[in-house]
C-alpha positions as CSV (number, residue, x, y, z in Angstrom):
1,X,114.3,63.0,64.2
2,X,113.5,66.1,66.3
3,X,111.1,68.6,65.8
4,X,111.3,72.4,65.9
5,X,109.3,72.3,69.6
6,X,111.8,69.9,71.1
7,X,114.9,72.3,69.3
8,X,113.9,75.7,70.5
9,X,113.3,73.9,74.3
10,X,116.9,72.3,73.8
11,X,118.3,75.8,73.4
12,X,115.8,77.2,76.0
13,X,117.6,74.9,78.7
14,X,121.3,74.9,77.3
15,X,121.0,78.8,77.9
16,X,119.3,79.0,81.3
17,X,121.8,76.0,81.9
18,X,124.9,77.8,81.1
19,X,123.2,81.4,82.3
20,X,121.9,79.9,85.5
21,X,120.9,83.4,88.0
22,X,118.9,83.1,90.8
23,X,116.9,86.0,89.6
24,X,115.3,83.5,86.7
25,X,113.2,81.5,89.4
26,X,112.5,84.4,91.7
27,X,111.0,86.2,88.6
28,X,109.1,83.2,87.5
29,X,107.3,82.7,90.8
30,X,106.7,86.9,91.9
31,X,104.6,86.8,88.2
32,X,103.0,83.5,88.8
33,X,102.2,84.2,92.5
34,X,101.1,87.9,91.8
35,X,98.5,86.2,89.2
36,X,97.4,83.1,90.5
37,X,97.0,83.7,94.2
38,X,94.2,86.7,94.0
39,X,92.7,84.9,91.0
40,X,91.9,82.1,93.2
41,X,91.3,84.1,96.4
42,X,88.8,85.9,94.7
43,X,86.7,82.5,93.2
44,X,86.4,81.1,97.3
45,X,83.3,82.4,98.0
46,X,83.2,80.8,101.6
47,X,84.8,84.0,102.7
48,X,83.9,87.4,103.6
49,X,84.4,89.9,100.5
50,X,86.0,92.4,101.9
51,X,88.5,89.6,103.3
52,X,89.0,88.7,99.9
53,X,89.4,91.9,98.3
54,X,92.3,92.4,100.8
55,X,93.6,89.5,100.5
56,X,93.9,89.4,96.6
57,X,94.9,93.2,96.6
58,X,97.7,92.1,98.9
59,X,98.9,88.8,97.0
60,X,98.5,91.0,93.4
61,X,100.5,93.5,95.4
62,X,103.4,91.5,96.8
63,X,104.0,89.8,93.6
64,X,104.5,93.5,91.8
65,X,106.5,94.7,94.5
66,X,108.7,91.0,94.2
67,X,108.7,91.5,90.8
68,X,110.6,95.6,91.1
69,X,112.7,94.6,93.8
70,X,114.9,91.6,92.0
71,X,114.8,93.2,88.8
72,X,116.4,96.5,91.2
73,X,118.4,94.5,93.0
74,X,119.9,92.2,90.7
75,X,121.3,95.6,88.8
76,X,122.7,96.8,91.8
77,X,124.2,93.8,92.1
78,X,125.8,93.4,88.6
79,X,127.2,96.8,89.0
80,X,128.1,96.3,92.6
81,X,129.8,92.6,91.2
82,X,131.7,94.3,88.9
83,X,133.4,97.5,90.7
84,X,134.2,94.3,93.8
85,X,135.9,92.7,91.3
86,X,137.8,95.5,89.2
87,X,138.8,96.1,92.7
88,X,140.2,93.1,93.7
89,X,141.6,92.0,90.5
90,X,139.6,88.6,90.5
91,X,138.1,89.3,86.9
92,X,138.5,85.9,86.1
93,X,135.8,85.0,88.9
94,X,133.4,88.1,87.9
95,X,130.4,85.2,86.8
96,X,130.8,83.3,90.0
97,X,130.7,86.8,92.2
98,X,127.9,88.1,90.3
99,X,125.7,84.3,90.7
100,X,126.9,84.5,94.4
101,X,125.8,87.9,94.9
102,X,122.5,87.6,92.8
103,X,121.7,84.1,95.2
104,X,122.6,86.5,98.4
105,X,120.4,89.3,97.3
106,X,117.7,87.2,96.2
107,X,117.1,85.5,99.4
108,X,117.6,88.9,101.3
109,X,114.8,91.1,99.1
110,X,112.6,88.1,99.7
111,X,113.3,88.3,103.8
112,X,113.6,92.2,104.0
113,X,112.6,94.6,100.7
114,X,109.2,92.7,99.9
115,X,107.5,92.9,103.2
116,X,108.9,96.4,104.2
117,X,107.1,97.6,101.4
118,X,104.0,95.7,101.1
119,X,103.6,96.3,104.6
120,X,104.2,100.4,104.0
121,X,101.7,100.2,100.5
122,X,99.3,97.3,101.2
123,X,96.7,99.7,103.4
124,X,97.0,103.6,101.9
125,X,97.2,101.6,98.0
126,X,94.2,99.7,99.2
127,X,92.1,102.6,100.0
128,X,92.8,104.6,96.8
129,X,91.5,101.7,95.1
130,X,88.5,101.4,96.8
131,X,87.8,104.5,97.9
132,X,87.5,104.1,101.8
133,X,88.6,106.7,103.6
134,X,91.6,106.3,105.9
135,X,90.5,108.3,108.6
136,X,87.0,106.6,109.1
137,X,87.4,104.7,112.7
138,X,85.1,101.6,113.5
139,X,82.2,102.2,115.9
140,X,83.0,101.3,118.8
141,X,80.0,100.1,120.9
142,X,79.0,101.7,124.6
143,X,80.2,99.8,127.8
144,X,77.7,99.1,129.7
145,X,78.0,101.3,133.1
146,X,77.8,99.6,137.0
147,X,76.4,102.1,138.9
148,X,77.5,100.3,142.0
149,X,80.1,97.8,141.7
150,X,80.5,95.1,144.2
151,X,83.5,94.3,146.3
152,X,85.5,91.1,145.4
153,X,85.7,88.9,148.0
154,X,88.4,86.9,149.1
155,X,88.1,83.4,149.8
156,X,88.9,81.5,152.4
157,X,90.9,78.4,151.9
158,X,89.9,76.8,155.6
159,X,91.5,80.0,157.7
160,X,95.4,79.6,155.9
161,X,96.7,83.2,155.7
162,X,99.2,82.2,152.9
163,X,98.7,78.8,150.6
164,X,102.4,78.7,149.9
165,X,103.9,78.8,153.1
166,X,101.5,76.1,154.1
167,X,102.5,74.0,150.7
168,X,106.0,74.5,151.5
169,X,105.9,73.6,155.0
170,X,104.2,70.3,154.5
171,X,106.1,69.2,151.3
172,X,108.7,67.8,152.6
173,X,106.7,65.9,155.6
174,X,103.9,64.5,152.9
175,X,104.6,61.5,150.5
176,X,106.4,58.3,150.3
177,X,109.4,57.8,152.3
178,X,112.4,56.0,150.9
179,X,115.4,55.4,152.2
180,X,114.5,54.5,155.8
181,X,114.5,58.2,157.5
C-alpha cells in the first residue's frame, strides 16, 4: 500500500534521477544560503549591528547573485552544448556534453562570477540601502607631535663592530669536537 505522499516523492526522485544537472543542487543551496545565513546573522546579538547588517546584506546578496549566475550560465551552456555538438556530429552524446558542461560551469561561477560581483555590488548596493553616504571618510584622530625627538642609540654588544663576522668566525672553533681533529 503506498500513499499519494510517498508516489508524488517516487516520481520527484525518478525525475531528478534520470534529469540529474548540477544546476539542481547549486540552485537548492544559493536559495537556502541566501535565506538562512542573514536570518541567523541577524538573531546573534553578541555582535556589533552594523557588523551584522553587513554581514546579512552580503550573505542575502551572494545567494541572489548565485542564484542569476547558474540560471545565466547554465543557458549559455545548453546553447553553447548544443552548437559543440551540431558541430562535431556527436548528437548522440548531446545529454552527457550538456551534464559535463553544466558540472564545469557550475564549479567555475561558484569560483569566479559570484565573488566578482558581490565584491563589485556588496558596498555601493549596501549604501543605497542604508542611506550612508559613500564619500563620508572615517575621522581620523591627530598624531600626537614630538617637538624634539631623540636620537636612537646604538648599542654596544661589548666593543664588536659587526655580530656576524664575530658569529661566523667562532662557529666553527666553538662546540663539540668529533672525529678526533
Amino acid at each position: 500500500m503506498t500513499t499519494p505522499f510517498q508516489k508524488n516523492f517516487k516520481k520527484l526522485c525518478m525525475y531528478l534521477g534520470n534529469n540529474n544537472k548540477a544546476l539542481y543542487g547549486a540552485l537548492t543551496i544559493a536559495v537556502s544560503k541566501g535565506i538562512l545565513r542573514p536570518t541567523f546573522t541577524m538573531m546573534d546579538k553578541k555582535q556589533d549591528r552594523d557588523s551584522r547588517v553587513y554581514t546579512a546584506f552580503r550573505e542575502g546578496l551572494t545567494g541572489a547573485v548565485a542564484f542569476v549566475s547558474y540560471l545565466g550560465t547554465d543557458a549559455v551552456v545548453e546553447k553553447l552544448a548544443t552548437k559543440l555538438a551540431q558541430k562535431t556530429n556527436h548528437l548522440k552524446e548531446l545529454p552527457k556534453m550538456k551534464s559535463t558542461l553544466s558540472l564545469i560551469t557550475v564549479s567555475l561561477t561558484a569560483l569566479f562570477v559570484i565573488p566578482a560581483i558581490c565584491n563589485a555590488a556588496t558596498k555601493p548596493l549596501l549604501n543605497l540601502f542604508t542611506g550612508k553616504k559613500n564619500n563620508q571618510k572615517p575621522a581620523q584622530p591627530e598624531l600626537a607631535k614630538v617637538n624634539n625627538p631623540q636620537p636612537v642609540k646604538s648599542v654596544n654588544f661589548g666593543n664588536y663592530k659587526n655580530m656576524n663576522v664575530y658569529h661566523f668566525n667562532n662557529f666553527y672553533n666553538s662546540g663539540m669536537k668529533i672525529g678526533g681533529v
